[in-house]
C-alpha positions, 0 to 999 in steps of 0.5 A, spaced: 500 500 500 505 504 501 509 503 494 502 505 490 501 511 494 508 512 493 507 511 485 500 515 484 504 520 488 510 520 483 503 521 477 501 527 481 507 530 481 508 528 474 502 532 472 502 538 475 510 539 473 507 539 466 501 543 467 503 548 473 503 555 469 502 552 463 499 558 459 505 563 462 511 559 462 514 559 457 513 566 456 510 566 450 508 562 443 513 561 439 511 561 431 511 553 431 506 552 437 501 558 434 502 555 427 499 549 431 493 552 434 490 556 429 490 550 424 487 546 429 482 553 430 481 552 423 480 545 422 474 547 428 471 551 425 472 550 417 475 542 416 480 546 412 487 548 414 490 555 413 491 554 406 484 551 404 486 543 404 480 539 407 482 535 413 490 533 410 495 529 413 500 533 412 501 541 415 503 545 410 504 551 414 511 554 413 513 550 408 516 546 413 509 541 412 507 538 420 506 532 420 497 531 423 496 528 428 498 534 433 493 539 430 488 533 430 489 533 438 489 540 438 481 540 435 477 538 442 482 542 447 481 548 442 473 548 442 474 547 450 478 552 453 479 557 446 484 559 442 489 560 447 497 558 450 493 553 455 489 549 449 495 548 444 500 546 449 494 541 452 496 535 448 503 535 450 502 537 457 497 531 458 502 525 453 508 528 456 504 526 463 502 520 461 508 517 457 510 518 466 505 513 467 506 509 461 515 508 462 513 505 469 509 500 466 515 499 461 520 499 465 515 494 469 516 489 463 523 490 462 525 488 469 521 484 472 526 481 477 527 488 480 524 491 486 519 496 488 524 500 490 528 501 482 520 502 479 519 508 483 526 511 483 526 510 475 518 513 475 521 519 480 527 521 475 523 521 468 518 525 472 523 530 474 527 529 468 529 537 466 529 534 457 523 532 458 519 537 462 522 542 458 518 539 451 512 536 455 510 544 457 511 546 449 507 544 443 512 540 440 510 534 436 517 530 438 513 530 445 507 526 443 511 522 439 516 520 444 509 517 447 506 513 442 513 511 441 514 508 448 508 505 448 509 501 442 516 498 446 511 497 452 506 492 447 511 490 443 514 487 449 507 485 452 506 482 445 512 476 446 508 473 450 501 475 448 501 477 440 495 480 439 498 485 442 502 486 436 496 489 433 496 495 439 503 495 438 504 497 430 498 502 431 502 505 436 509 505 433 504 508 426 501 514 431 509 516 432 510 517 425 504 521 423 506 525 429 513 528 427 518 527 423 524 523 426 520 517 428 519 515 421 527 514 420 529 511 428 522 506 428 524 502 421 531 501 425 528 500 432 523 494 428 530 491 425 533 490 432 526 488 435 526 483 430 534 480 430 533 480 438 526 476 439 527 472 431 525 466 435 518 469 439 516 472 433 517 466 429 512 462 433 507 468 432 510 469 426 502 469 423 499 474 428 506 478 427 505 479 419 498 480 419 500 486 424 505 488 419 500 488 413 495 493 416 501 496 419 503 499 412 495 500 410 495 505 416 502 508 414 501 508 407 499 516 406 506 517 409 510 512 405 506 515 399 509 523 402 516 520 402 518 525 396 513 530 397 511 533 403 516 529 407 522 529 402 521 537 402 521 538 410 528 532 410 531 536 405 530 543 408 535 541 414 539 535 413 547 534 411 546 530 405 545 536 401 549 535 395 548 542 393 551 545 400 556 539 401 559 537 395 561 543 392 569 543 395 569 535 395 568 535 387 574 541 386 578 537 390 576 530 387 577 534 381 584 537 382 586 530 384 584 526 378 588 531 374 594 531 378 593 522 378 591 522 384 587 516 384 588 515 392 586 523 394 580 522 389 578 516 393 578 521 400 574 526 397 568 521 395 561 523 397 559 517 401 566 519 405 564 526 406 558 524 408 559 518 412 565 523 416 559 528 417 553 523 419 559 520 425 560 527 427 552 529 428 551 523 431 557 524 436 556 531 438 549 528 441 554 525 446 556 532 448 558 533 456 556 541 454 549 540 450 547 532 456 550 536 463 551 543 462 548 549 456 544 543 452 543 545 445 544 552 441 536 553 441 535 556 448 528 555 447 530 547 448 533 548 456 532 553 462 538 557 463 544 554 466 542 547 465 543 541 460 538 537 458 540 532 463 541 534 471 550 533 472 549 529 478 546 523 473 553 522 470 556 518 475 549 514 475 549 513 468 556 511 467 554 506 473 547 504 469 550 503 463 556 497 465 551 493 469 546 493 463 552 491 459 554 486 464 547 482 464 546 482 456 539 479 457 535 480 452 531 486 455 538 489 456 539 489 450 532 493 447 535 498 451 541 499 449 539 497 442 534 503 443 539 508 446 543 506 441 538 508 435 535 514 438 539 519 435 540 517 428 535 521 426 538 527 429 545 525 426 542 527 418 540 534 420 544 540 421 545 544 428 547 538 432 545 536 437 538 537 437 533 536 443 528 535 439 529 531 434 533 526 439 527 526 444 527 519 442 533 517 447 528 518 453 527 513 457 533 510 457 537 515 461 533 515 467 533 508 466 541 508 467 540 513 472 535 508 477 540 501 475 546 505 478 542 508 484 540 501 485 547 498 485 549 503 491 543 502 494 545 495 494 552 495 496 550 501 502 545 496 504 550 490 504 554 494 508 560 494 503 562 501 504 563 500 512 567 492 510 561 489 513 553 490 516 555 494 521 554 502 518 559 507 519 557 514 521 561 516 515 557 512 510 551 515 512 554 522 512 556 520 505 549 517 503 545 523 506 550 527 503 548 524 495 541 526 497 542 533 499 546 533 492 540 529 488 535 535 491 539 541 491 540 540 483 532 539 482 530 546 486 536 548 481 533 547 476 526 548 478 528 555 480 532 556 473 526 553 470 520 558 473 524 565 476 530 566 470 528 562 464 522 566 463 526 573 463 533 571 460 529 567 454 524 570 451 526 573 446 527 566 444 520 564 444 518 570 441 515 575 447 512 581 445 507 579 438 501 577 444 501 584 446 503 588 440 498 585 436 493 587 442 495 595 442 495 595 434 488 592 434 486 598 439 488 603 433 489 600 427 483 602 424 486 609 424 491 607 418 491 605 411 496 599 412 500 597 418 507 594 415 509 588 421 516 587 422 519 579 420 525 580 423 523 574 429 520 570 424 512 569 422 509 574 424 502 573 420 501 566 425 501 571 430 496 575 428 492 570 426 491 567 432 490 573 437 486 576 433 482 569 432 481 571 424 476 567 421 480 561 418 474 562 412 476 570 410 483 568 410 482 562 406 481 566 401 486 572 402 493 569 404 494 570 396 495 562 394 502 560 390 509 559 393 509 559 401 515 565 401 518 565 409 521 572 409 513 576 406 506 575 406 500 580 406 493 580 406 487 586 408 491 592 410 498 588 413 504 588 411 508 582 415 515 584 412 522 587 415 522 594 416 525 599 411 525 605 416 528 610 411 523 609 406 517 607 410 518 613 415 517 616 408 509 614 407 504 617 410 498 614 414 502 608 415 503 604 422 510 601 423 510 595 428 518 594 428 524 592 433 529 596 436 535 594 430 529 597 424 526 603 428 531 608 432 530 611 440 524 615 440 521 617 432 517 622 431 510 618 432 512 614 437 505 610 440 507 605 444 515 601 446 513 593 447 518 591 452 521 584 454 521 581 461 528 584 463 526 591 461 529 591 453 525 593 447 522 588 443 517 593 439 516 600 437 509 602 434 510 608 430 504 612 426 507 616 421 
């Protein structure tokens, strides 16, 4: 009785680190996650997505084509709390809770031999986990992904010895790819190792196992179908294996050795080489001590202030975690190593390494690690091994307690980064000032003829769209139809391009919505300065 309180108070606290200030921290939306919500408004309202497109499978959005399902998960939060921060991050908040839930039941089946003490402290750490806290309090489809993802691991295993869970396992794994885009390349390579370390168990189901399969690829089929349209599109935006941006200097060289009959030189500078070297060294960097225990990644909306994307005192613990689960080479270790070893495959194809987001897929297996090293020294200070027998020695409880005042002192660390400066010291990151600029400009746009709105912090118009809860309808007709232009767009009277100030202060009856860098200290028909959390200028509207 006193494990289950334990265990449903680890949920409740898993829960309410994901929902507590959920509309106000982060500070703001960020283009992607207002990009979300109103295509999820829309699709309320009219079927249709931004664009006009009836119920797609993909989102066109930027040009960076979203997968569906987060939009879909949007719809009813939409309809129940408004258009609002609180409503498009639900789905994240609420799958990233769940995914706490849903590990425990996992790491249930993965160690079955383990006792009460290791599921609760596994259960503790992924409830706590600063990575995942962090994306499960965003609109970030990797989030939601990452569950049906655990769940399909959890079925799969569940499946070994009931295979009709097989079915519950591929729908899950199929609900991954049509979240987000990394899970299309790591489950095809997960499923590969599943099958090499169960080939016997699925060999005597192989019935049940094939016709999963079989409706598996009826289920993905739309995706498989948009590998060379929607898909190819968004991969080839931010992968490495850009021949164009890659190869131009390797062909040169290539070029110049074969000339100078150096066959061996030429051999060196061969795409598959350049591509190889750069694939090895995104997939290292996500080994990073900087981007797991320190700073994270270059993208500070992906981590608090002061933080990497794991806490420091893991370290120790994951070393520990990691030699013990080589140590058994059972078959479940070896799932989780297998998956350890995948989870950033995705990630390594694709510029800016490392990446949160993409290599969001890694979790569990780190809080894994953690909880199997606590254990061990949990183990060897019960049976007395610190103190040369049973008898403790005050010295190893001072050091026991001692781990736990450290274990507790970098979770308020982190908390307090999380809620008190992060907010302050990142919001230019997460776009801060489009809520309250668009709400003063709405009060007086009336006055002008045009309102030109600054790009330089990037999709302005989503933001507009969504504050001013423009009728998905109106804009249906009016965003102008063709190419999808990232630094432009216009409809009614708005502008949303970069400010000019030396020719758009030449107009009359305009109002210019611009930063700091376009529109100089104090013009003349200065309204109204927007300012960030620390007191510095985000906007300045100005009437001319």
């Amino acid at each position: 009785m006193r494990n289950k309180l334990i265990l449903i108070s680890i949920f409740i606290l898993a829960f309410f680190l994901r929902f507590y200030q959920l509309g106000s921290n982060p500070p703001s939306l960020d283009w992607d996650e207002a990009a979300l919500g109103y295509n999820a408004y829309s699709i309320l309202q009219t079927a249709r997505d931004e664009y006009g497109n009836f119920l797609p499978l993909t989102f066109r959005s930027f040009g960076d084509y979203k997968p569906p399902l987060y939009v879909y998960l949007s719809v009813l939060p939409v309809k129940i709390f408004g258009l609002n921060e609180v409503a498009v991050r639900f789905p994240s908040a609420l799958f990233g809770a769940l995914s706490v839930v849903v590990g425990y039941f996992l790491i249930k089946k993965l160690f079955s031999g383990k006792n009460n003490l290791f599921f609760l402290t596994f259960t503790l750490l992924f409830a706590v986990s600063p990575w995942h806290i962090q994306f499960s309090r965003i609109a970030f489809e990797a989030n939601v992904a990452l569950f049906f993802y655990i769940c399909g691991v959890w079925l799969f295993l569940k499946s070994l010895n009931k295979p009709i869970f097989s079915f519950l396992s591929l729908l899950s794994f199929g609900l991954s790819l049509y979240t987000y885009h990394s899970p299309r390349l790591v489950i095809p390579a997960l499923f590969a190792g599943l099958i090499l370390i169960f080939i016997k168990k699925i060999k005597e189901n192989y019935k049940w196992y094939l016709t999963a399969f079989f409706l598996f690829l009826i289920f993905v089929s739309p995706i498989l179908l948009q590998l060379k349209s929607a898909t190819g599109a968004r991969f080839g935006s931010v992968t490495i294996l850009n021949a164009d941006e890659r190869l131009g200097e390797s062909i040169k060289n290539a070029q110049s050795d074969i000339k100078n009959g150096d066959y061996f030189g030429s051999l060196m500078h061969n795409r598959r080489i350049i591509f190889g070297r750069d694939i090895l060294s995104g997939y290292i960097d996500h080994f990073n001590f900087n981007f797991l225990f320190l700073n994270g990644d270059a993208a500070n909306r992906h981590h608090a202030v002061g933080m990497g994307m794991l806490y420091l005192w893991d370290l120790p613990f994951i070393l520990i975690g990691l030699y013990l689960l080589a140590k058994s080479w059972g078959k479940f270790s070896l799932v989780v190593l297998y998956w350890f070893l995948v989870a950033p495959l995705a990630s390594s194809l694709t510029k800016a390494t490392p990446h949160a987001v993409r290599a969001l897929l890694y979790l569990p297996t780190y809080q894994i690690f953690v909880a199997l090293g606590i254990s061990e020294i949990i183990k060897l200070y019960k049976s007395g091994s610190f103190s040369g027998g049973r008898n403790f020695s005050l010295k190893n409880n001072i050091l026991l307690s001692v781990i736990c005042l450290l274990f507790s002192a970098n979770i308020l660390y982190y908390l307090h980064s999380y809620y008190i400066h992060t907010p302050k010291a990142y919001a230019d990151a997460w776009q801060y000032g489009y809520k309250e600029v668009i709400s003063e400009v709405a009060k007086i746009e009336s006055e002008y003829k045009k309102v030109v709105m600054t790009y330089q912090y990037d999709q302005p118009y989503i933001f507009y769209l969504f504050y001013r809860q423009i009728d998905p309808v109106w804009y249906q007709s009016q965003w102008g139809g063709g190419e999808v232009l990232r630094d432009t767009r216009a409809f009614g009277i708005y502008e949303f391009r970069k400010i000019n100030w030396n020719n758009d202060s030449q107009e009359r009856n305009i109002l210019l919505v611009g930063t700091p860098k376009e529109i100089p200290e104090n013009p003349v028909g200065l309204i109204k300065n927007i300012y960030f959390p620390d007191g510095s200028v985000a906007f300045r509207v100005v009437a001319r």
